[in-house]
N, C-alpha and C positions, 0 to 999 in steps of 0.2 A: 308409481315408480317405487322401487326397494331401492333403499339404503342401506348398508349396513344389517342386514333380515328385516328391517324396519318398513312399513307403508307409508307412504308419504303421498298429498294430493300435489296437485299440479299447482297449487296456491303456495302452499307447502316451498316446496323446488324452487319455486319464484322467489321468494323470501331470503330462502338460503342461499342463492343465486347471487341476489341485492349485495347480502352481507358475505361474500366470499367463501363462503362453507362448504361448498360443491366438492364432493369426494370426485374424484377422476376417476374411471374408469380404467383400471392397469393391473397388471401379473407382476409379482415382483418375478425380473428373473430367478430362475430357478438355482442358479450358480452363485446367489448371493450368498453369503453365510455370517454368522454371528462375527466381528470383529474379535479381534485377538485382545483380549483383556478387556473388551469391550462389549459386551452381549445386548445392550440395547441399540447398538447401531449393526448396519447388515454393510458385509465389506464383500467387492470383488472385481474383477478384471475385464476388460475390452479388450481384446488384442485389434489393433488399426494399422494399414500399411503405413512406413516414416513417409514413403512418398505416394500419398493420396490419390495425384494424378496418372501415374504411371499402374497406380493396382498392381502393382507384383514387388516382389524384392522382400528386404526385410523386415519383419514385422514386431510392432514394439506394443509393452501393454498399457493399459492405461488404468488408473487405480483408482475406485471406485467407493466413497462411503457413505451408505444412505442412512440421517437419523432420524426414523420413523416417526411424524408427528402423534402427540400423545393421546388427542381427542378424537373423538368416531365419524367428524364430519370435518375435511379439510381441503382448502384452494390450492391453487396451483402450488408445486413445490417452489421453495427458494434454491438457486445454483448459489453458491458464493463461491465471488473467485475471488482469487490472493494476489496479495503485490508483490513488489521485487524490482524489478519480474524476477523469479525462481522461488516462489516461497510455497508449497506443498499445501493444497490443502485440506489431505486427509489428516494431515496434522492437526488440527484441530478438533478433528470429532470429537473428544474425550470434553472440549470446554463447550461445545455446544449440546452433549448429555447434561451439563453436572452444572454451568454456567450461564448459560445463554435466557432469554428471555421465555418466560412458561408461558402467556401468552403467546407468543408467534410457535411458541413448542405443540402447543395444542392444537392450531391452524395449519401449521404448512411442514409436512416431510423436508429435511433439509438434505442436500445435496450436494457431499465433496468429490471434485473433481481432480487429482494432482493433473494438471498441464502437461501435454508432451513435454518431456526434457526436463521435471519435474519430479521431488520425492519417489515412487514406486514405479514412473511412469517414465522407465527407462531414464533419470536421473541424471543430469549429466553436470557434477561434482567435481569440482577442483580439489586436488589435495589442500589440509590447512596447513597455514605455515607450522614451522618448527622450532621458533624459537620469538619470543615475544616483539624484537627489532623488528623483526620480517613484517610484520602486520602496520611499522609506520613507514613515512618516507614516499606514500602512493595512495590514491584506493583503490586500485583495479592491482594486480598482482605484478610483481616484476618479470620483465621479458624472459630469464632463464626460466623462472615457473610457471611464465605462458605459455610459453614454447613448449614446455614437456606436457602442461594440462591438455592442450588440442594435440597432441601425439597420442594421447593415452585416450583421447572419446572420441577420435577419429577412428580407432580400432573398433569399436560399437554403432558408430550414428554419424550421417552426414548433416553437418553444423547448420548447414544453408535450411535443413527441414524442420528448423523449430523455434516455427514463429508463429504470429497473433492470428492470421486466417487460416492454414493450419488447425489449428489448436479448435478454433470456430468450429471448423469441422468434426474434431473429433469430440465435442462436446453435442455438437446437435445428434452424432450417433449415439453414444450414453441416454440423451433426451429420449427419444427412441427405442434403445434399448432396455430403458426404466419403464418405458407405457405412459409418458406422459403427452401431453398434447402441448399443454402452454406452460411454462416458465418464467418463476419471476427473477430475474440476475440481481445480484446485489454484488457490485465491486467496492474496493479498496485500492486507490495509488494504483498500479498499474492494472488494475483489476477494473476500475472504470474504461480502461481501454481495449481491452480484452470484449469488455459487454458492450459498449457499443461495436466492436467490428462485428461480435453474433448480432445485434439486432441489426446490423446492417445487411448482416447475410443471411440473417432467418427472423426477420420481422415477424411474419405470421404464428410465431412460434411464443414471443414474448408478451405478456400478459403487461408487466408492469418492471423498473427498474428503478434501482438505488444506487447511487454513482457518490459513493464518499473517500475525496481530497482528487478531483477530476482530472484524470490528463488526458491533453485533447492529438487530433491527430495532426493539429498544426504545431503539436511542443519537439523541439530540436534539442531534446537533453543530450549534454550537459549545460548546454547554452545559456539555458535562463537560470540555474541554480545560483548562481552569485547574484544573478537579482534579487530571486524568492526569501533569499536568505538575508541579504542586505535588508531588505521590508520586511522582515518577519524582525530582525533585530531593534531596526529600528522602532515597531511598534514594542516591543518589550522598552525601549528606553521609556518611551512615551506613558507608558504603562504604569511605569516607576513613579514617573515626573506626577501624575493623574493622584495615585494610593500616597496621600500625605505621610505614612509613617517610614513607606518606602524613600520616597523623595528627602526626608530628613536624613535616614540612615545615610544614603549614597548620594550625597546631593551634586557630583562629578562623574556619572555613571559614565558617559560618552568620553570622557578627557579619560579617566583609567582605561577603558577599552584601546583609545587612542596608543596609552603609554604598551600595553602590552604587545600591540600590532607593532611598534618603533623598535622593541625588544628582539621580538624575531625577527625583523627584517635586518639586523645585524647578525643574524644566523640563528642555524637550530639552536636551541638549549638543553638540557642535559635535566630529564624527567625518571620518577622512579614510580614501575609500577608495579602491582600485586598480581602475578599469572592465578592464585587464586586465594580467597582470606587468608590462609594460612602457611604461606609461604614468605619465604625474606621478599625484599623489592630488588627486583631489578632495573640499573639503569638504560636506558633510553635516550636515543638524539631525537628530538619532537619540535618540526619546522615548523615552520608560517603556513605552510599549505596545511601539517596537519590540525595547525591549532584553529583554523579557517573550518576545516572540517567538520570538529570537533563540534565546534557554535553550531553550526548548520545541524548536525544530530542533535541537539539539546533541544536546537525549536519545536521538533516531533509535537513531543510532550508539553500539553502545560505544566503539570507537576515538574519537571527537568527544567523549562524555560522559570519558572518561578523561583527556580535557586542562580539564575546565571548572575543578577546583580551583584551577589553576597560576595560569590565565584570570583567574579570578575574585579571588584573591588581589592577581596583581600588579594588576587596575584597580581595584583597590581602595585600593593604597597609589598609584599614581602618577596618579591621574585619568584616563588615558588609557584608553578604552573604543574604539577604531581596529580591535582584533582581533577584538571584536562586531561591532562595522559591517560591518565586512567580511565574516563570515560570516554575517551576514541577506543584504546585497549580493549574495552568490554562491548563499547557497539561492534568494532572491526572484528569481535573472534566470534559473536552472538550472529552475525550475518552473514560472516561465513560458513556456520552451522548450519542455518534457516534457508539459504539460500543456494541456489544451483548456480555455481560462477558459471560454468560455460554455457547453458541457456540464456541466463543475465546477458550477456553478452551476446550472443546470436540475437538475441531481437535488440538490443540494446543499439549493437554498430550496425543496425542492417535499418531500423524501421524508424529512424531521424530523417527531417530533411534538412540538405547540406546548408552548410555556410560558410562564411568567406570570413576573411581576416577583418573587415572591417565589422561585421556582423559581432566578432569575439570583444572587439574592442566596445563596440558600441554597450553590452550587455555584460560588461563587466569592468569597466574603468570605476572607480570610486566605491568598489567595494568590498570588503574585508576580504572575499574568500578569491576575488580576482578570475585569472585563468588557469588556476591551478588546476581543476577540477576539468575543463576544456582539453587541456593540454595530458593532463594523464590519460583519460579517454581517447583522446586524439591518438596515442601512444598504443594505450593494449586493443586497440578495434583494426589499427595496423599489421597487428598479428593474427587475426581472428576472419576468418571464412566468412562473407555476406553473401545476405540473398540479395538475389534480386526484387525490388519492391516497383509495383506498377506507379505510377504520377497517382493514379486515380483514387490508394488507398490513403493518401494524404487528402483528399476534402471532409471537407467536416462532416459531421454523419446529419442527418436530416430527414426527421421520423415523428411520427404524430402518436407514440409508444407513451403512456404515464411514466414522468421518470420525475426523482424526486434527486436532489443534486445536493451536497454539503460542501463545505469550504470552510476556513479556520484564517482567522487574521492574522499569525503567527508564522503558519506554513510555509516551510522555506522552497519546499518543492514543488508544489500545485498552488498557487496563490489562487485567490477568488475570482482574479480579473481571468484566468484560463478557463473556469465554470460556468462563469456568464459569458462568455467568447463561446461554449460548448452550446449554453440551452438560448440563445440567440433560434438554433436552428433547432430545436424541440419545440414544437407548439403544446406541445402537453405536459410543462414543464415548472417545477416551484424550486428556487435555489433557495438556501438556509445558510447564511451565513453567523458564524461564530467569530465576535469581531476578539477573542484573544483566546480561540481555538487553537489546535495543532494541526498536526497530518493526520486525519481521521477525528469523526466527530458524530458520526450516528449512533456511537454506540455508549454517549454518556443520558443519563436519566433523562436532558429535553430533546436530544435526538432522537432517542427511543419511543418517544412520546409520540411524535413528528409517524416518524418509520409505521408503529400501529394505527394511528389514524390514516397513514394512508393508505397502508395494504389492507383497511377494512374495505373500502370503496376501489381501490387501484386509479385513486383521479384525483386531481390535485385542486380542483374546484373548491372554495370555499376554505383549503387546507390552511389552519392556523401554526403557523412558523414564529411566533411573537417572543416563544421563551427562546429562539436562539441568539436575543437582542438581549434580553432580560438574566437572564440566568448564566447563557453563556460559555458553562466550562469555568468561570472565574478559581483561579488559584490565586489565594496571597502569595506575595512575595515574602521572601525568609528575609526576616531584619531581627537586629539584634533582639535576642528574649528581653532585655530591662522595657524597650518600646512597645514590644505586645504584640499579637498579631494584628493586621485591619484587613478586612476583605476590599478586593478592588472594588473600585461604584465608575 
């Protein structure tokens, strides 16, 4: 067999087989072309009907960026998909050139997909607010500029066509239309659930997968977010209480949080923030639901969770809550950027299962962020076009596929106990948890570690997971500089 102009014996093949090296056999299409400011990745188009089933009607493109792996002998390509849901993911080719890991660079072609209703891929974008107030008060948008955002992408795209099996589809064509055979998915946050509906609908097709911050097809978002957040808080108290120089700085961590939560529940308060460094501040009315919010984005990060002590201490002695506002301010206008609101939204309000008043109560009485977050959803999905979803695309997915699964102790949105609810029904399956992780966790040094040892074999047998115990992700928490720093144990 030729390789590369190379001979190789049948021993040879085997070998490289073992170890993942196997070139694939494939044409790049001939329509790819060098990316725009980007010459080491190849960028181009799919045009796919919006409605699949029907084969005729409008046709939308789908955008395409492949970064060629750098060595001469390489496995299956990696797909990565993005969270959000609506987060682009040829947007990132530029960090998987110049960023990304040179091992896995060398091994495996990588493969950006934007998602129908996504970045290039007929995009379907909410204007952004106009004026700093507008971004608080909600997180889904206000009904006048709901109403005008599905006026305005109703003109282009029918809402009901852009959702998760969909999308399955139009990625197993790309599959196909690249020359590959098998694929290895690697998700993120909703991007785990994007790859399992493909391996549920193109099993044969996936080689091996990586599901980091898992959500499953039984999560009913927004339902559980005041849980996830609740447990992610409270492990940061606990965290505090653990890292003795922290527990001295803050030794009333939960009673200040307490005092700040009693503040706004007497109403908004009156916050000043920067639209950008070097502008004056503008003030701000910033409620319970957004300071509720707020917390919930901070857990993301460990490095952000590692400062909420400090945070939360001093606005709790000096009234001033400015350092919150500002980081809702800068998550709420970065997410509006990065993300496609009204795709967000089509799978958002369409591909939940329902729940009942008691259900709201049960999974959010006693905790900071409450039903705020239930109730505004509840609110802009009212306004917004749903598909219809089968019964059937709610059971768990159930495959004997290598998948290798992350989870973060912190995580206010996919907690771990949804990962193990997911690889229950994967017999081929190793979870990793990071007990003071965030939302995403393969991509720090023992994740990564994890990640290569398993896409050298694609099997989880024998796979050592010990430093996501050990190592962890650990951020100190910020206490005062006279006390020093001390790493968490």
């Amino acid at each position: 067999m030729r390789l590369g102009g190379l001979q190789f014996s049948a021993a040879m093949v085997l070998a490289l087989a073992y170890f993942g090296l196997i070139v694939q056999s494939r044409a790049i299409p001939a329509d790819l072309h060098p990316c725009k400011g980007l010459a080491e990745a190849r960028c181009g188009t799919l045009m796919v009907f919006e409605n699949r089933l029907a084969k005729h009607g409008r046709r939308i493109p789908i955008a395409v960026s492949v970064v060629p792996g750098t060595g001469p002998y390489r496995a299956e390509p990696i797909f990565i998909l993005q969270g959000g849901p609506g987060q682009a993911a040829t947007d990132i080719a530029s960090d998987i050139v110049h960023d990304w890991e040179a091992e896995l660079r060398k091994t495996h072609d990588v493969v950006l997909v934007d998602q129908r209703g996504t970045g290039k891929s007929n995009g379907l974008r909410c204007a952004p607010a106009a004026a700093p107030q507008e971004y608080f008060g909600h997180v889904e948008y206000d009904p006048a500029r709901l109403k005008a955002c599905r006026a305005q992408l109703e003109r282009r795209a029918d809402l009901t066509l852009y959702g998760s099996s969909l999308a399955a589809d139009d990625l197993d064509e790309v599959r196909a239309w690249l020359g590959y055979v098998k694929i290895i998915l690697w998700g993120g946050s909703y991007g785990t659930k994007e790859a399992q509906v493909y391996m549920r609908q193109y099993p044969t097709h996936v080689a091996a997968a990586i599901l980091d911050g898992v959500d499953s097809f039984g999560s009913r978002d927004p339902l559980y977010y005041a849980y996830g957040s609740q447990k992610g808080l409270e492990r940061v108290f606990a965290d505090c209480a653990a890292q003795p120089s922290c527990a001295k700085a803050y030794p009333n961590l939960s009673g200040d949080f307490a005092i700040l939560l009693d503040r706004f529940r007497r109403g908004p308060l009156n916050a000043h923030v920067h639209p950008d460094p070097m502008s004056p501040p503008v003030t701000v009315r910033y409620s319970l639901g957004d300071f509720g919010y707020t917390v919930r984005g901070l857990l993301y990060s460990p490095e952000r969770s590692a400062l909420l002590p400090s945070q939360i201490t001093a606005s709790a002695a000096s009234g001033n809550v400015d350092v919150f506002a500002q980081a809702y301010y800068e998550r709420a206008r970065a997410l509006g950027q990065a993300i496609s609101g009204g795709m967000y939204l089509s799978i958002t309000c369409s591909e939940v299962q329902p729940y009942t008043p008691d259900d709201v109560t049960r999974w959010t009485a006693g905790t900071f962020l409450g039903d705020y977050m239930v109730n505004d959803y509840r609110n802009a999905c009212a306004l917004w076009p749903r598909a219809r979803i089968p019964a059937s695309y709610f059971r768990p997915l159930t495959s004997d596929i290598p998948t290798l699964l992350f989870s973060g102790g912190r995580d206010p949105t996919t907690p771990a106990e949804f990962a193990e609810g997911v690889a229950r029904h994967l017999s081929q399956s190793k979870h990793s948890v990071f007990p003071r992780g965030g939302h995403g966790n393969a991509d720090n040094p023992c994740g990564m570690s994890i990640v290569k040892a398993f896409l050298k074999t694609k099997s989880v047998e024998g796979l050592d997971i010990s430093c996501a115990k050990t190592v962890s992700s650990a951020v100190a928490f910020k206490v005062p500089a006279k006390q020093g720093p001390e790493q968490q144990r």
